[in-house]
N, C-alpha and C positions, 0 to 999 in steps of 0.2 A: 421739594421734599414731600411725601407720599404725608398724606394725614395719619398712615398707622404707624408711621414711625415718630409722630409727634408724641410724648407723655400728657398726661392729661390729670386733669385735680382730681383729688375723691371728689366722688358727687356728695358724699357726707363724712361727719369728720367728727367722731363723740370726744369731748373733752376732757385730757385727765387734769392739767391742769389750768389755770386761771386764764382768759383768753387772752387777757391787758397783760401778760409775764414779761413779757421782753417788749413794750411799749418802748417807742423812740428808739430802740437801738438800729444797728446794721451791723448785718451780715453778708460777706463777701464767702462764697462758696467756689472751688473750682470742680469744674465737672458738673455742675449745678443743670447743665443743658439736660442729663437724660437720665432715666435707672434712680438708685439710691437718696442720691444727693438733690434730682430734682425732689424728690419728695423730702425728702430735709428742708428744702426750701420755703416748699408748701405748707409746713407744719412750723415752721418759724414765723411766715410770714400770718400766719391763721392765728400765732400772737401777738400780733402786731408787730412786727418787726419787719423793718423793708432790707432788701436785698441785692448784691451783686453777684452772679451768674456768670462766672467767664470758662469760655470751653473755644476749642480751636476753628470748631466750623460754625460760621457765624452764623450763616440761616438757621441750623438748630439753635441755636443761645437765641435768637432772637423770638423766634415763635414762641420756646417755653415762656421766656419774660411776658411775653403779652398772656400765654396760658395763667401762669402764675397768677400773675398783676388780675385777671378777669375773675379768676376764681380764689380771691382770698379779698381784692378789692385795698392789698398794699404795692407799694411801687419796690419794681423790678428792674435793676439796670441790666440788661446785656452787655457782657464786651466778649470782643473777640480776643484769645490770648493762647500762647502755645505757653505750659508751663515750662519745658525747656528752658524757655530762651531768656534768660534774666532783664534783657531789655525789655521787652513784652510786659514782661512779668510786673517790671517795676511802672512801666506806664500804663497798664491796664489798674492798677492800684492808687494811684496818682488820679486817673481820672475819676475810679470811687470816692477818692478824696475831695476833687472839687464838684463832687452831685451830693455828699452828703454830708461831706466834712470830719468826718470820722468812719473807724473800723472797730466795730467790739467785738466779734466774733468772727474767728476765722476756720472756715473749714476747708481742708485739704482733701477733697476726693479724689480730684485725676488721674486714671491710673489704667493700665494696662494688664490684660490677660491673655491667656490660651495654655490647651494643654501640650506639655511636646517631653519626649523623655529627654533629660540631657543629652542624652549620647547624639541625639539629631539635630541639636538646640546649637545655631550659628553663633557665632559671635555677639553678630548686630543683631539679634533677637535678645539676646539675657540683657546685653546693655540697652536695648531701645525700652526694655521692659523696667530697670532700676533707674533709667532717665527719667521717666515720666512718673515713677512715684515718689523713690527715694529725692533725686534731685527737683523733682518739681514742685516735692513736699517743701523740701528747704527754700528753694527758691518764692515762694508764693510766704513762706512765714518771716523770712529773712525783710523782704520789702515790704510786708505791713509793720514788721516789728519798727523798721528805720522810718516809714510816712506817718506813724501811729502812735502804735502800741505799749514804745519805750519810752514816752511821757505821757503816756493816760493810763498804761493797763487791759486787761482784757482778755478775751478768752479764746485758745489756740484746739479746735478738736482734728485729728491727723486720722483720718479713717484710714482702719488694718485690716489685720486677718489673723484668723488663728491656724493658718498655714505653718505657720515657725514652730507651734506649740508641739508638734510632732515631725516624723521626716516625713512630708506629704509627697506620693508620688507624683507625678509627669509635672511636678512644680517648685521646681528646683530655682529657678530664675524671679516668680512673685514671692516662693518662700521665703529668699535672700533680700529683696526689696522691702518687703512688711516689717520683716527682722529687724531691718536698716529704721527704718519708723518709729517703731515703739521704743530703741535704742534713745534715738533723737527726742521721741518724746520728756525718756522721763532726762537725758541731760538738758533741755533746755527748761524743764520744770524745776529742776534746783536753780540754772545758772539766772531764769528770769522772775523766779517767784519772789524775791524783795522790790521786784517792779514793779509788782502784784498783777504779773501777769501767770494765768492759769494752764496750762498745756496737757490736755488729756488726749487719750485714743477712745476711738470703737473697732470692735472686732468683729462685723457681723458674720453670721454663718451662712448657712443655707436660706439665701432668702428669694421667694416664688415672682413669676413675673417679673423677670429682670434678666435683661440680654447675659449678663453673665452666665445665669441658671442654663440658659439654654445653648450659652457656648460650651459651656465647663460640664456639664450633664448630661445632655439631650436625653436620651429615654430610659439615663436610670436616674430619672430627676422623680417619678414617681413611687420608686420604691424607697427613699432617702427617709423620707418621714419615719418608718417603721424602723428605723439605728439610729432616730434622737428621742432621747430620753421626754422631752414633752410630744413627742409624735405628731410634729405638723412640721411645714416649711415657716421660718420667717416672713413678717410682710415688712413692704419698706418703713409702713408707718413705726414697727417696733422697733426700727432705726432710729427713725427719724422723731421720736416722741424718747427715746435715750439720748440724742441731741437738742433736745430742748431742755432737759434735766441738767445736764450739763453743763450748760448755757446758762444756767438759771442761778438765783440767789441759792436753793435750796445747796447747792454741789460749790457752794462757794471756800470748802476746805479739805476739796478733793482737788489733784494736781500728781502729775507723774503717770496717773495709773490707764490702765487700759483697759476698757470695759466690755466683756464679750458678752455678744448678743445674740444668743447662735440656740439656745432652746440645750445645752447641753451636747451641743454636736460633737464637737470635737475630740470627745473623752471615747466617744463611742464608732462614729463613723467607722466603716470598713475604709481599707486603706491600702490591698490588695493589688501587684502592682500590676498581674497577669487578667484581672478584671476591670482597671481603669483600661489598660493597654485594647484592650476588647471592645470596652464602650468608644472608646474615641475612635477605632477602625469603624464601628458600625454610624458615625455621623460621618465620614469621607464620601 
């Protein structure tokens, strides 16, 4: 694998909150290997907290974990895991269980993109797209709830999108999948909250430096700033520093809800179908 497609730590990292917050826990993340969720990792494990990382191609899941692990100085399990496949699923969970003995926080990133208008959009495209989020969301919370979660508790974050919040064009297939998410969220927030277990979302927006940005954007990722309301792109740490809050005692009577992270995006974004249509011919 090329070095520039490796993620790489901040070189600095200003603290909002307390370093020790999430001391001795674990965190199993999927999608953890690149983009968002590796820096979710990074700023979890920056409070102490070690981690598992599972993504489907193992050389990436493994490099980050050493990235990770080098520049935070907490231990980082790699597994290799397709969220798919529920066997997978459930033995890459299983073996989190016997490195660390426990799971308290689960984050569900995995997930799939691209732009395409329906009317072009195959079959095995919308469903290979609602596989890997919707179902792999389920599948990845279902097997820590059953190795875990359902006799100790703990905290479920299902990263979304505020796609659903409007009719977003050329994404009709992630609209339907995220929808599918935050649905799941808030009903397994009532059916698991006397287990005292937690189930939130994020919903980030536009956020800079991230293969999404540049598949889903390419060169009107510059002009995007000036149609959100705080006039910058999202960075991952705004994510990933909203997943520590979450995680934390502070959000300990928060549950169901869905936390957009987006600088105001969503309210405002142009949303034009004959201008998406335009942008995405001009990255062909």
């Amino acid at each position: 694998m090329a070095a520039s497609m490796v993620d790489k730590c901040m070189k600095t990292y200003n603290y909002v909150f307390n370093p020790s917050l999430l001391k001795g826990q674990v965190a199993f993340i999927t999608g953890g290997g690149s983009g968002i969720c590796f820096t979710i990792a990074e700023v979890l494990m920056r409070h102490q907290c070690s981690t598992v990382i599972a993504s489907r191609k193992l050389e990436r899941v493994q490099q980050a974990a050493e990235e990770l692990s080098r520049g935070t100085g907490q231990k980082c399990l790699p597994i290799q895991m397709d969220v798919r496949k529920p066997k997978e699923v459930v033995a890459g969970v299983q073996r989190a269980m016997q490195e660390f003995g426990k799971i308290d926080i689960l984050v569900n990133g995995a997930a799939g993109n691209f732009l395409c208008p329906a009317s072009a959009m195959s079959f095995n495209a919308f469903k290979t797209v609602l596989d890997i989020d919707t179902i792999g969301t389920f599948n990845a919370t279902k097997a820590v709830f059953e190795e875990y979660m359902k006799d100790n508790g703990g905290v479920i974050i299902n990263i979304s999108a505020t796609l659903a919040y409007k009719a977003t064009v050329l994404q009709t297939h992630a609209s339907a999948a995220k929808a599918a998410i935050d649905s799941m969220t808030r009903s397994l927030a009532v059916e698991w909250g006397p287990l005292g277990i937690r189930v939130v979302g994020i919903a980030p927006g536009p956020i800079g430096d991230t293969e999404g940005m540049r598949k889903l954007a390419g060169p009107l990722t510059e002009s995007i700033p000036q149609h959100i309301p705080l006039r910058r792109l999202g960075t991952k740490q705004d994510v990933a520093d909203c997943a520590v809050f979450l995680s934390s005692p502070a959000a300990s009577y928060i549950t169901g809800d869905i936390v957009v992270v987006d600088g105001g995006s969503w309210m405002t974004s142009p949303n034009n179908i004959n201008q998406r249509l335009a942008g995405l011919k001009s990255q062909l």
